[in-house]
NUSE-861241 format. One record per residue (C-alpha): residue number from 1; residue in three letters; x, y, z. Coordinates in steps of 0.2 Angstrom, whole numbers, plus 5000, padded with zeros to 4 digits. Layout:
<rs>
R num residu   xx   yy   zz
R NUM    ALA    X    Y    Z
...
</rs>
This chain:
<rs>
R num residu   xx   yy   zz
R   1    UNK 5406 5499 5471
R   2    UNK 5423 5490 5469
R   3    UNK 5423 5476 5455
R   4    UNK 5435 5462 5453
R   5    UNK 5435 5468 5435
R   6    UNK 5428 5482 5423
R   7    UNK 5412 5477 5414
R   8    UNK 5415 5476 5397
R   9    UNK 5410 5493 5385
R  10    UNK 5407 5492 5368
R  11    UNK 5399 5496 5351
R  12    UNK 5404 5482 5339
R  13    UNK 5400 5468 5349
R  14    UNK 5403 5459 5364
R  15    UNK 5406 5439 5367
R  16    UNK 5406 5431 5386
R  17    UNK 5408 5416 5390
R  18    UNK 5416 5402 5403
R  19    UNK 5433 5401 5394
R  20    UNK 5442 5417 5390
R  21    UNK 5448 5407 5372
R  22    UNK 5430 5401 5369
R  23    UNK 5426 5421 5370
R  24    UNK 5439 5427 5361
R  25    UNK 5435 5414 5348
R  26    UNK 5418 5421 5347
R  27    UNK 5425 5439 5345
R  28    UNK 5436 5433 5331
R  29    UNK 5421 5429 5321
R  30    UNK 5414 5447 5325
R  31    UNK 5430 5454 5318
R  32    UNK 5426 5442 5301
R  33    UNK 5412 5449 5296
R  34    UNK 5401 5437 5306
R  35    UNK 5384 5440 5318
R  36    UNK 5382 5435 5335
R  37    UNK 5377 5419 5328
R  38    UNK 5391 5413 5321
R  39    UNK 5403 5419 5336
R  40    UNK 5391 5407 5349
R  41    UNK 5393 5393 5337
R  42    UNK 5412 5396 5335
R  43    UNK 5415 5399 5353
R  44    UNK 5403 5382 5358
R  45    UNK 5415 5373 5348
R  46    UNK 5431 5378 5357
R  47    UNK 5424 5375 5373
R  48    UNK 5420 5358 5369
R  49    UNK 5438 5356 5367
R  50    UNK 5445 5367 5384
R  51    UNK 5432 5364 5395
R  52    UNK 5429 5343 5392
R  53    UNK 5425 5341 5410
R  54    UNK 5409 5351 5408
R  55    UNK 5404 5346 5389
R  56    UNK 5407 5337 5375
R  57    UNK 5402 5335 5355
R  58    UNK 5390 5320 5361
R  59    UNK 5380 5334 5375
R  60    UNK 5365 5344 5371
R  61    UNK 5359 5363 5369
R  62    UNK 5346 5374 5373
R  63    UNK 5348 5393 5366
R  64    UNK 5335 5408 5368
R  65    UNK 5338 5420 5355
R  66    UNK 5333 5437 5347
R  67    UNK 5333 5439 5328
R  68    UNK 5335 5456 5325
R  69    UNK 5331 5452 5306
R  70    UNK 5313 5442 5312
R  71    UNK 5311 5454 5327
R  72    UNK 5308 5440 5339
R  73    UNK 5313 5429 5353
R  74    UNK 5314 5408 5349
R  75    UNK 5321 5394 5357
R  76    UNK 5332 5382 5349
R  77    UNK 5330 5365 5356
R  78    UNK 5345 5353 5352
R  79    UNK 5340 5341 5366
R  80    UNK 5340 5324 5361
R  81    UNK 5327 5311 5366
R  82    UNK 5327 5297 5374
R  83    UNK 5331 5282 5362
R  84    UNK 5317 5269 5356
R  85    UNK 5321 5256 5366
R  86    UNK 5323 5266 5384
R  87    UNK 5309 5260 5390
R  88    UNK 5305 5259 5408
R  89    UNK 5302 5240 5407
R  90    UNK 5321 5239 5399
R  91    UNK 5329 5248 5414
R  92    UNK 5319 5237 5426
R  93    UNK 5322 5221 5418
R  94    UNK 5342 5224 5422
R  95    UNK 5336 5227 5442
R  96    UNK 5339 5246 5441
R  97    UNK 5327 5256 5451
R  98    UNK 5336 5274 5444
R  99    UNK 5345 5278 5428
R 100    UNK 5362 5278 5431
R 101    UNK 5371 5294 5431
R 102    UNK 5385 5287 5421
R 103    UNK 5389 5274 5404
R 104    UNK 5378 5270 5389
R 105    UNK 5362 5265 5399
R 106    UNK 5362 5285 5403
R 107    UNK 5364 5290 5383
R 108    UNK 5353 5299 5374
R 109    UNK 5354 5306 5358
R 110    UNK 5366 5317 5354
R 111    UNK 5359 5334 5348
R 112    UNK 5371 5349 5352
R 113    UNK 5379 5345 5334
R 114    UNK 5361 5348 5323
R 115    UNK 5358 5363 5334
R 116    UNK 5372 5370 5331
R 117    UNK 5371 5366 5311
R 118    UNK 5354 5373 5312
R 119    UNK 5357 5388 5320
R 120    UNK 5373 5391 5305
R 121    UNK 5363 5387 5292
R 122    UNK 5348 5399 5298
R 123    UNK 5355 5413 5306
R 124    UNK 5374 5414 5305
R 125    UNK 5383 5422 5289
R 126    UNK 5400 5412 5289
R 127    UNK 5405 5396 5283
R 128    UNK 5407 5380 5290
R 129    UNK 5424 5379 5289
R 130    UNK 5425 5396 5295
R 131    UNK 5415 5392 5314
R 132    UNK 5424 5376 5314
R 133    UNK 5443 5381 5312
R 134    UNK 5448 5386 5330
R 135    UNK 5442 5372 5338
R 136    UNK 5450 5358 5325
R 137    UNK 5464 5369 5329
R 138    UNK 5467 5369 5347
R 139    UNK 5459 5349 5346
R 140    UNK 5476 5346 5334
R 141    UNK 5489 5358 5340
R 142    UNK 5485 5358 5358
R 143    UNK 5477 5370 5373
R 144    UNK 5485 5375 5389
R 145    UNK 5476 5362 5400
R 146    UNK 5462 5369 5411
R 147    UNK 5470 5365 5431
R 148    UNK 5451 5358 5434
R 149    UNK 5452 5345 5419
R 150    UNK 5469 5339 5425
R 151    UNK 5458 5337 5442
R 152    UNK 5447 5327 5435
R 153    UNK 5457 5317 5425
R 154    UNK 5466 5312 5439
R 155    UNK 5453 5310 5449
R 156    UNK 5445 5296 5437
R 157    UNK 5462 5288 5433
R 158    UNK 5459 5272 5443
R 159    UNK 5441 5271 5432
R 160    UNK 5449 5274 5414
R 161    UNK 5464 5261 5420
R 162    UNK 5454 5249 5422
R 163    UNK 5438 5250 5413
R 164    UNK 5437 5265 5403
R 165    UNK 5451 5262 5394
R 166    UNK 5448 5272 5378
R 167    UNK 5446 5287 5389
R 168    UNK 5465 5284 5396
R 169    UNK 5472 5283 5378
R 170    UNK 5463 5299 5375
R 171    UNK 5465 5308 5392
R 172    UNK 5479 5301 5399
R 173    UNK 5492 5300 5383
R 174    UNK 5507 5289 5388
R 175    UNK 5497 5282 5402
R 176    UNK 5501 5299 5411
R 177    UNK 5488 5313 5418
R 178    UNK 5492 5329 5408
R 179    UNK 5501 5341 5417
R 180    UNK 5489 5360 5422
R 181    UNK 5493 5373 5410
R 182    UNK 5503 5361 5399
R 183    UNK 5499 5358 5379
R 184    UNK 5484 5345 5378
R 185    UNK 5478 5336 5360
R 186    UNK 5465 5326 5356
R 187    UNK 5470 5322 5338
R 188    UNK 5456 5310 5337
R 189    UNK 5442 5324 5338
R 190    UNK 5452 5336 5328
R 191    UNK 5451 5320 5314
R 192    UNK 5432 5319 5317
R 193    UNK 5428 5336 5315
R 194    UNK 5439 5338 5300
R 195    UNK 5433 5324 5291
R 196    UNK 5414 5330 5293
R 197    UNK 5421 5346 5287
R 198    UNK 5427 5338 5272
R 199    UNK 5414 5327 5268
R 200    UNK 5402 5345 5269
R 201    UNK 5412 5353 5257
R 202    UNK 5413 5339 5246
R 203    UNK 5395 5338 5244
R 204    UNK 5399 5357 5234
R 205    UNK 5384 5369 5233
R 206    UNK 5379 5382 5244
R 207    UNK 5384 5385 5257
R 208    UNK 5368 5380 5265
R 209    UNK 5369 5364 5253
R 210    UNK 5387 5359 5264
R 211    UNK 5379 5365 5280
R 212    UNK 5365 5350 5277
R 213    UNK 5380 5338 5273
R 214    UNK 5387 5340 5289
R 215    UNK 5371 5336 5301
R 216    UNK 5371 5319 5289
R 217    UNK 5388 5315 5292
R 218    UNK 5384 5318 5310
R 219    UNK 5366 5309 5310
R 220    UNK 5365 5296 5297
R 221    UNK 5385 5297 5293
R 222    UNK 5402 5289 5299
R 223    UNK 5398 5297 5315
R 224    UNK 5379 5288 5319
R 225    UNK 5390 5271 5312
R 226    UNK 5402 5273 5326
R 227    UNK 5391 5278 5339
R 228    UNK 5378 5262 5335
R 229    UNK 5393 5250 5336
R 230    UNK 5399 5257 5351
R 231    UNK 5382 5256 5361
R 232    UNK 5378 5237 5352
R 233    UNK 5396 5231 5356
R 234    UNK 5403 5237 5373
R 235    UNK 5397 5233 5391
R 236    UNK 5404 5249 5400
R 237    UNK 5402 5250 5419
R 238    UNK 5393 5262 5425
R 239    UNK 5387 5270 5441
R 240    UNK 5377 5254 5446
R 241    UNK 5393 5245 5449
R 242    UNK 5387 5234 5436
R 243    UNK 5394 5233 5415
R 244    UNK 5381 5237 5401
R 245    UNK 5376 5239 5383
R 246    UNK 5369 5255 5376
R 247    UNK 5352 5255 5369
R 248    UNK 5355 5271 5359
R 249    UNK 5356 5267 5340
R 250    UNK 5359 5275 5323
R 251    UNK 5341 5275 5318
R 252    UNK 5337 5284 5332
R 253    UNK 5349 5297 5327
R 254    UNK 5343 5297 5310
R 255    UNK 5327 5301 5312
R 256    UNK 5329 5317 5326
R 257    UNK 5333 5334 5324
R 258    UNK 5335 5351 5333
R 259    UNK 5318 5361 5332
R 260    UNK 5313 5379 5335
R 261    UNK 5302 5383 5350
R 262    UNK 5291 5398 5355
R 263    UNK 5299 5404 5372
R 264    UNK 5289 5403 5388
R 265    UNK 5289 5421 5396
R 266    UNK 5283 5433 5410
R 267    UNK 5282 5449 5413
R 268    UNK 5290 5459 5429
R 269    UNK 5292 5476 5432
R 270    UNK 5293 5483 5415
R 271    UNK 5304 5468 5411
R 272    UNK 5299 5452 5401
R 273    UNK 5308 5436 5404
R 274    UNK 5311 5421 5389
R 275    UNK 5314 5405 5395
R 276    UNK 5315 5387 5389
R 277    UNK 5298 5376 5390
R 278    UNK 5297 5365 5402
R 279    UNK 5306 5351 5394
R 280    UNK 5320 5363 5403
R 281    UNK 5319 5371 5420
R 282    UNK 5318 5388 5413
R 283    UNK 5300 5391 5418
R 284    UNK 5305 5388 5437
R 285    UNK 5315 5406 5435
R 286    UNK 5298 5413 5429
R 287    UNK 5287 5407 5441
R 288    UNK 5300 5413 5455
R 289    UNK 5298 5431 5449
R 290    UNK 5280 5431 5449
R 291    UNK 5282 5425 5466
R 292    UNK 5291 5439 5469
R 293    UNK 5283 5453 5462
R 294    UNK 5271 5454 5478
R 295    UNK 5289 5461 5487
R 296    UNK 5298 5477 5487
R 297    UNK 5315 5469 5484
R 298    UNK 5321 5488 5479
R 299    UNK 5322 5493 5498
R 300    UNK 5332 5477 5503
R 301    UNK 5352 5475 5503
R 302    UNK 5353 5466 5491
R 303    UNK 5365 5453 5499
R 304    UNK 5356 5455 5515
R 305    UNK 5347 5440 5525
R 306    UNK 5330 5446 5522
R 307    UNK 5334 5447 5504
R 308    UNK 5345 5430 5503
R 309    UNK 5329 5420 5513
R 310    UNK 5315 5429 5504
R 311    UNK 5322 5424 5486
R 312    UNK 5328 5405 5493
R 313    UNK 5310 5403 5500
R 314    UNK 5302 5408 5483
R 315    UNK 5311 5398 5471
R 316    UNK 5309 5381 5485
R 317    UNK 5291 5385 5479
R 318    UNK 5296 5384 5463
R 319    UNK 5307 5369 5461
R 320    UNK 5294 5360 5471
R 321    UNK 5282 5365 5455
R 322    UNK 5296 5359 5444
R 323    UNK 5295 5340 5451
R 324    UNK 5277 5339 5451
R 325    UNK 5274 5345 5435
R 326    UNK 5287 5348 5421
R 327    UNK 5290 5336 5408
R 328    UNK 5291 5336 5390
R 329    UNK 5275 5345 5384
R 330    UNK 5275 5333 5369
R 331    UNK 5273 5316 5380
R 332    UNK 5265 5326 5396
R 333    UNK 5252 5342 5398
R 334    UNK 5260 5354 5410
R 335    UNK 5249 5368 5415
R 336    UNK 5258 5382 5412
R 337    UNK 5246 5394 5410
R 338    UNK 5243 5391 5429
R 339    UNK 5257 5388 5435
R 340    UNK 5264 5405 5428
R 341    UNK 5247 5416 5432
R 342    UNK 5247 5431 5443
R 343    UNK 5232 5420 5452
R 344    UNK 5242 5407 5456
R 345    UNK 5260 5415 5462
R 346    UNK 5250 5424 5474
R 347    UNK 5243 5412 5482
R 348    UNK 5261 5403 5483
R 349    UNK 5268 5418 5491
R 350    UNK 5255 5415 5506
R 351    UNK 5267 5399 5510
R 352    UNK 5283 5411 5513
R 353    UNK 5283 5416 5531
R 354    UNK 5299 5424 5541
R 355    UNK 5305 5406 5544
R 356    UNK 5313 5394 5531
R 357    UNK 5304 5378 5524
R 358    UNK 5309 5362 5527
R 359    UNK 5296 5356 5515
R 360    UNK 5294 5352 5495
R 361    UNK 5278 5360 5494
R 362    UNK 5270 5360 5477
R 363    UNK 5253 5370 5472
R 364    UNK 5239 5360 5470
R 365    UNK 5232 5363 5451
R 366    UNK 5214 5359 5447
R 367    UNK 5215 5342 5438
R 368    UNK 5232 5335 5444
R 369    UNK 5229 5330 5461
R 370    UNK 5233 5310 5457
R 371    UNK 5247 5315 5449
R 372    UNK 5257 5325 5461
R 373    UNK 5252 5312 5474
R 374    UNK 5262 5299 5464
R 375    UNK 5277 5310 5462
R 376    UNK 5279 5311 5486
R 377    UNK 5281 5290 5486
R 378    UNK 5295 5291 5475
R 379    UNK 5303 5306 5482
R 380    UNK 5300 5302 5498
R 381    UNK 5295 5320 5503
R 382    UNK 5291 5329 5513
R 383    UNK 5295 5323 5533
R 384    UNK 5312 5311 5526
R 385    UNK 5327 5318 5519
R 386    UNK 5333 5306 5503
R 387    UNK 5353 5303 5504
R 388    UNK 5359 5318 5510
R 389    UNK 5377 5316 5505
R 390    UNK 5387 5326 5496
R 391    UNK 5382 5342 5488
R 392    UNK 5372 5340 5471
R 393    UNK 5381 5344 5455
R 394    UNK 5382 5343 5435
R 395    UNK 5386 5329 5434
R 396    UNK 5389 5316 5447
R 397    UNK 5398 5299 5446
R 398    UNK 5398 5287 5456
R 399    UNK 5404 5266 5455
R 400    UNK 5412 5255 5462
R 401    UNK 5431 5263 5459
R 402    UNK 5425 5283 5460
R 403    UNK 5418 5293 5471
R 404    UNK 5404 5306 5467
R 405    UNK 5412 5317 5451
R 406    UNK 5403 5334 5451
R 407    UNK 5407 5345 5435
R 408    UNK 5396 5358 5430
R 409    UNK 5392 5364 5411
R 410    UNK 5397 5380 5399
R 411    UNK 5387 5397 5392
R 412    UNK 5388 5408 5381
R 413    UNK 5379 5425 5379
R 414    UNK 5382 5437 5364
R 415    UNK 5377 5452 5358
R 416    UNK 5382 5461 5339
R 417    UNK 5380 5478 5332
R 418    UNK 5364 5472 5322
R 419    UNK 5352 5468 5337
R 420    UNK 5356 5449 5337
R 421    UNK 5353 5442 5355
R 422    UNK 5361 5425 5359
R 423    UNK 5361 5415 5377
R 424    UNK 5365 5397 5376
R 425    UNK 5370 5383 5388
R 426    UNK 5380 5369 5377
R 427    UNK 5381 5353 5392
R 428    UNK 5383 5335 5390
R 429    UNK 5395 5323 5384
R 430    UNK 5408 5324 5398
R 431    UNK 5425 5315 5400
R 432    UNK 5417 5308 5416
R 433    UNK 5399 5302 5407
R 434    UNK 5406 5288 5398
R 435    UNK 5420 5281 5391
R 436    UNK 5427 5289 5373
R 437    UNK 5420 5280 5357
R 438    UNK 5439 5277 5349
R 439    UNK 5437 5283 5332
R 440    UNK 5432 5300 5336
R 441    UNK 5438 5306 5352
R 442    UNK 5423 5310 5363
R 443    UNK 5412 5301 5374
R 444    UNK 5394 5300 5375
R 445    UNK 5382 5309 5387
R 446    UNK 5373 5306 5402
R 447    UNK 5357 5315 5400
R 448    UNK 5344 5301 5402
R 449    UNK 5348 5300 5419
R 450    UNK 5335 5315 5423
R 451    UNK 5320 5302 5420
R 452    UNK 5311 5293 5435
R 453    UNK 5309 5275 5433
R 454    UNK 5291 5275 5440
R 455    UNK 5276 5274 5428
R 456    UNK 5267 5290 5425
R 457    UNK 5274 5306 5431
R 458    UNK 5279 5321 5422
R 459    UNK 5295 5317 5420
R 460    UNK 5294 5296 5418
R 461    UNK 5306 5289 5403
R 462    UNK 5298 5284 5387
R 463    UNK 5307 5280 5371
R 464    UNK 5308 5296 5361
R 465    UNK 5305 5309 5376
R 466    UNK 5315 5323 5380
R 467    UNK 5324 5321 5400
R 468    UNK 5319 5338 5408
R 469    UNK 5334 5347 5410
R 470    UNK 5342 5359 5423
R 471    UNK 5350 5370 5405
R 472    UNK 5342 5386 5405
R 473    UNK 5349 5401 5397
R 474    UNK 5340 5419 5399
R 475    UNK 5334 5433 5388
R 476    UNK 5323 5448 5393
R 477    UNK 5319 5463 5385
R 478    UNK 5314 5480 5396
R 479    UNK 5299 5491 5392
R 480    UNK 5297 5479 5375
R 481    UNK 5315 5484 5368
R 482    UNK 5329 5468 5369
R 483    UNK 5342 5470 5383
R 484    UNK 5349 5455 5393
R 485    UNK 5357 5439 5388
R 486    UNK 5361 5430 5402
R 487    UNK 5365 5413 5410
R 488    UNK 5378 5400 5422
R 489    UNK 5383 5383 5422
R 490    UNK 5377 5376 5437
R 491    UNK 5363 5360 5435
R 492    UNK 5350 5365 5448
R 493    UNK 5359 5379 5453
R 494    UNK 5359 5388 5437
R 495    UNK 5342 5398 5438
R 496    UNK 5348 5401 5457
R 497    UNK 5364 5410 5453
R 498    UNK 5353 5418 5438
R 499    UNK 5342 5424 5451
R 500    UNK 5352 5436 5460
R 501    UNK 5359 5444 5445
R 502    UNK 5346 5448 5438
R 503    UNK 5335 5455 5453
R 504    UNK 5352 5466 5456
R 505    UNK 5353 5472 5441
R 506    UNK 5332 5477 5440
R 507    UNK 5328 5480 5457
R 508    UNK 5349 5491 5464
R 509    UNK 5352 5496 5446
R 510    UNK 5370 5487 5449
R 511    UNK 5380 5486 5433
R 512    UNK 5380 5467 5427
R 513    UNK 5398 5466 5435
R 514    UNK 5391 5472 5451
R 515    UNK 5377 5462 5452
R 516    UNK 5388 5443 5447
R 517    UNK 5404 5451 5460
R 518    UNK 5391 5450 5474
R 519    UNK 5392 5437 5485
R 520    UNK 5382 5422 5476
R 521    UNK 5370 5408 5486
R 522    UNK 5360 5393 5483
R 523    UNK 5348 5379 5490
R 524    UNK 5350 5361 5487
R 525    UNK 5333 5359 5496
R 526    UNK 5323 5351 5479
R 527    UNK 5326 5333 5474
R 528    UNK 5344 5335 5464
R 529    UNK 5341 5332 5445
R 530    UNK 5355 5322 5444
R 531    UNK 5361 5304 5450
R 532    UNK 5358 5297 5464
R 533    UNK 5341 5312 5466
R 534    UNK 5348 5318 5482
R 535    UNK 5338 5332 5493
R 536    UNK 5344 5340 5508
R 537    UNK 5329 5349 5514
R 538    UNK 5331 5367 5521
R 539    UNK 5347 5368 5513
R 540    UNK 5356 5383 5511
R 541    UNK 5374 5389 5505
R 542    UNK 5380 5406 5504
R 543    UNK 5396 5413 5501
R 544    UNK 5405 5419 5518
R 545    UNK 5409 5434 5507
R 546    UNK 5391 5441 5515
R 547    UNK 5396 5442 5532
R 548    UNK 5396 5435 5550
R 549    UNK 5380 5445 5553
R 550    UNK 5371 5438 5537
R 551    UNK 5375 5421 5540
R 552    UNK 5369 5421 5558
R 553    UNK 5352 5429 5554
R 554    UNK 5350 5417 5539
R 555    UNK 5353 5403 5553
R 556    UNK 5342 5411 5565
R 557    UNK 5327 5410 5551
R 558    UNK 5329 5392 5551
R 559    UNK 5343 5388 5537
R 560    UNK 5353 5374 5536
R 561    UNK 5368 5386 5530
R 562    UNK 5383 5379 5524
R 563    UNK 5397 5391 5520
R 564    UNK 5407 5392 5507
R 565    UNK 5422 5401 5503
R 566    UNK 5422 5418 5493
R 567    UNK 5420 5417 5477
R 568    UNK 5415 5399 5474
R 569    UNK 5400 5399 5472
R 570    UNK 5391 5402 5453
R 571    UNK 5399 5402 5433
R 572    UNK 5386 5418 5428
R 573    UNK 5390 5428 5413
R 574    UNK 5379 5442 5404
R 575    UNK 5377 5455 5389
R 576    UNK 5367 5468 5387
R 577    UNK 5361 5480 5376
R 578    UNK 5360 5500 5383
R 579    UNK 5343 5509 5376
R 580    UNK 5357 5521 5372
R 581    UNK 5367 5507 5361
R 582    UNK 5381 5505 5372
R 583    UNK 5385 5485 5372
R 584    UNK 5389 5479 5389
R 585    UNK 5397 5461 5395
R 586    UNK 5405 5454 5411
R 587    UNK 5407 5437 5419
R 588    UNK 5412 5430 5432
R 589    UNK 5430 5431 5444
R 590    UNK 5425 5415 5451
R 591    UNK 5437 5399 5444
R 592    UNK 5448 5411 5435
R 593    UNK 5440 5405 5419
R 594    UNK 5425 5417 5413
R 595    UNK 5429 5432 5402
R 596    UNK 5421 5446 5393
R 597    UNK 5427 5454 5377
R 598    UNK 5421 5467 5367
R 599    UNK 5423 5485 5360
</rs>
């Protein structure tokens, strides 16, 4: 079939990502001698500084990962927790029934930047100086400006005028929005990153030695300082409508760090899926496919109605599971074993009919009856629709000077000549999540605003608790060798727009170019993770790209269709390894951003 552009072919290595200078980066570090390792890192960095709209140094970072020297699959989690004193008491005391989706209240800590160190000092082979260098390079000499961050910087200019003010001395240099495709600094970052860099490699030592400097400079550090001032001393409006103080502070940066994880998984068809825990969102993906299992997808179109309705149907089930049950395992038991048994998909499958839901309907698991009662009164579901609104996003803003400002995140997926899988989704931190800490030229994040303020479900804040995140970046092996790295920005929509992919790729044998050109699709049906918790129930959007007669049968089975353009819809990128050691890569047309590179 016709394809917007080759899928990428390749022995040496292959690099895809959201940003074509964030894959090339990574590429550059192949071509030094480096692993896949080393080029996530590298190319995480960079887009950190081209993409600041979707992530920022402050965010977090999940990765799932294949280590062709330990000949297994882990997961690295760099999402930081709530801080000690987030408690659900402290939110209600300052008459907030949500947390907001924007300022210091919504901050946890920082933890991309340890992940990142961790996964260098572990499993990459270059230097710090080495991973580091392009992006201190393009922070100081400039980028061509992304048309979307000029967007968005316009679009919150009013905001950083008037109250986010260290964002327009930043973002808006000379009290102007930057021009699109114009050369765009932020020497302020570039001094940050620099200076950690020095401080590392003036600790001397190995180069793991140096590596350890640089997560204290980070945690306990100039950086930890600046950050615990800023959240003490500022009141920052917010999505309230209202100013406050952070309760994030450098103790509680101190004292976290990035941890390795067994994945959860599933097997389907010959294939076997690692995802995040359910701290993460990943295990809705494997729950759908288990689902899904009982179908012969192989003998459908695969952009067809029946197709479309029969995967939207299944992952309802799915995200309905996801609000009744995940949580950080450490603060919450979540029964995974059940909820990701043959036993129990098939009796979730009963619930799909021809018809679509218009209905959260989570499975009832022996034991935790009370506890998925408590979750309907505060999500008002099923029978009454919460907010309708605008479409959901990653992230959204809203105060009294903005409307909502929906962004969306990065990823990353590489692949090297040794076997070294790597699939990572870097989020958080946005120009639009807070306003930037002066001294080093990048605001906070927004994560905390996943928690419920309501005692006692999965996903209730408590100091020290990982939010459950929408970031969940893909790895699956067929017939027990390692083969996909995959994954999309997106928030809710991310294991949707995986979905297709990678039903297209197992069940058409679509090359991975194939499989992400194909008209893309989504439900905003579930409760949005994301400030203010919107749900449009029977939801669904699709891309007109799949045609009148799709879109009419889709209606006909009960959809709420919304259409959207052609290629609007999903930011997925993947890399494979052939069984005949061919490397493969492609990303997505959509946006004009995502690229492949290898050879």
């Amino acid at each position: 079939m016709f394809t917007t552009r080759p899928e990428i072919l390749g022995t040496f290595g292959v690099v895809t990502s959201t940003h074509w200078m964030a894959s090339a980066t990574g590429m550059a570090m192949l071509e030094k001698g480096g692993n896949a390792f080393d080029a996530c890192i590298a190319a995480a960095f960079v887009l950190q500084i081209v993409e600041p709209h979707l992530v920022g140094p402050s965010g977090d970072m999940p990765a799932v990962f294949y280590s062709a020297r330990s000949r297994k699959v882990e997961v690295l989690c760099a999402q930081g927790p709530s801080p000690q004193a987030a408690t659900i008491a402290a939110y209600k005391a300052l008459g907030l029934d949500l947390v907001p989706g924007s300022g210091l209240l919504a901050t946890v800590v920082p933890g991309a930047f340890d992940g990142w160190m961790i996964m260098l000092r572990d499993h990459g082979r270059l230097s710090l100086r080495e991973v580091l260098s392009p992006a201190i390079g393009y922070a100081l000499n400039g980028h061509p400006m992304l048309p979307r961050v000029s967007d968005q910087i316009k679009a919150m200019k009013e905001l950083f005028e008037t109250e986010w003010t260290t964002s327009a001395a930043v973002f808006m240099p000379g009290g102007n929005v930057p021009k699109a495709k114009a050369l765009f600094s932020n020497p302020a970052l570039a001094a940050t990153y620099t200076r950690i860099l020095s401080e590392s490699e003036a600790a001397g030592g190995s180069r793991e030695h140096q590596i350890e400097a640089a997560r204290k400079s980070w945690s306990q550090g100039f950086v930890a300082e600046a950050i615990d001032r800023f959240c003490r001393n500022t009141a920052v409006m917010d999505s309230s409508g209202r100013r406050h103080k952070g309760l994030l502070t450098g103790q509680d940066m101190a004292t976290w760090s990035a941890t390795y994880e067994a994945p959860a998984s599933v097997t389907y068809h010959g294939w076997e899926v690692f995802k995040t825990g359910p701290w993460g969102q990943g295990p809705l993906f494997l729950q759908t496919l288990k689902i899904l299992e009982g179908y012969d997808l192989s003998g459908m179109d695969p952009q067809g109605a029946p197709f479309i309705h029969l995967v939207v149907e299944a992952l309802k089930l799915a995200f309905a599971d996801r609000e009744a049950y995940y949580g950080d395992p450490n603060f919450v038991h979540v029964p995974m074993a059940t909820l990701l048994s043959e036993t129990y998909a098939a009796t979730r499958r009963k619930l799909i009919s021809d018809k679509a839901s218009h209905e959260l309907q989570p499975g009832i698991v022996r034991g935790f009856e009370d506890q998925v009662a408590r979750m309907w009164p505060e999500l008002r579901l099923p029978g009454h629709t919460k907010s309708v609104g605008a479409a959901v996003g990653e992230p959204t803003m809203q105060s009294m000077v903005a409307a909502n400002r929906r962004g969306d995140t990065v990823h990353i997926d590489v692949i090297d000549n040794e076997g070294n899988m790597v699939s990572a989704t870097p989020s958080g931190g946005w120009l639009q999540s807070s306003p930037v800490i002066p001294e080093l030229g990048f605001a906070l994040n927004s994560r905390a605003q996943m928690f419920w303020l309501t005692e006692g479900l999965p996903a209730s804040l408590e100091p020290g608790k990982r939010p459950r995140t929408t970031l969940t970046p893909s790895l699956a092996f067929e017939n027990g060798e390692p083969r996909l790295a995959f994954g999309t920005p997106g928030g809710d929509q991310q294991d949707q727009w995986q979905m297709p992919l990678f039903l297209r790729r197992v069940h058409h044998g679509l090359n991975l170019q194939e499989a992400i050109d194909l008209p893309m699709f989504h439900s905003a049906h579930a409760p949005s993770s994301f400030y203010p918790r919107e749900a449009r129930l029977g939801h669904l959007m699709v891309e007109e790209s799949v045609g009148e007669a799709t879109i009419t049968a889709l209606g006909a089975m009960g959809h709420a269709v919304e259409r959207a353009g052609a290629w609007t819809v999903g930011r997925t990128t993947a890399a494979e390894r052939g069984s005949d050691g061919i490397l493969r890569a492609a990303a997505t047309p959509r946006l004009m951003q995502a690229y492949a590179v290898g050879r």
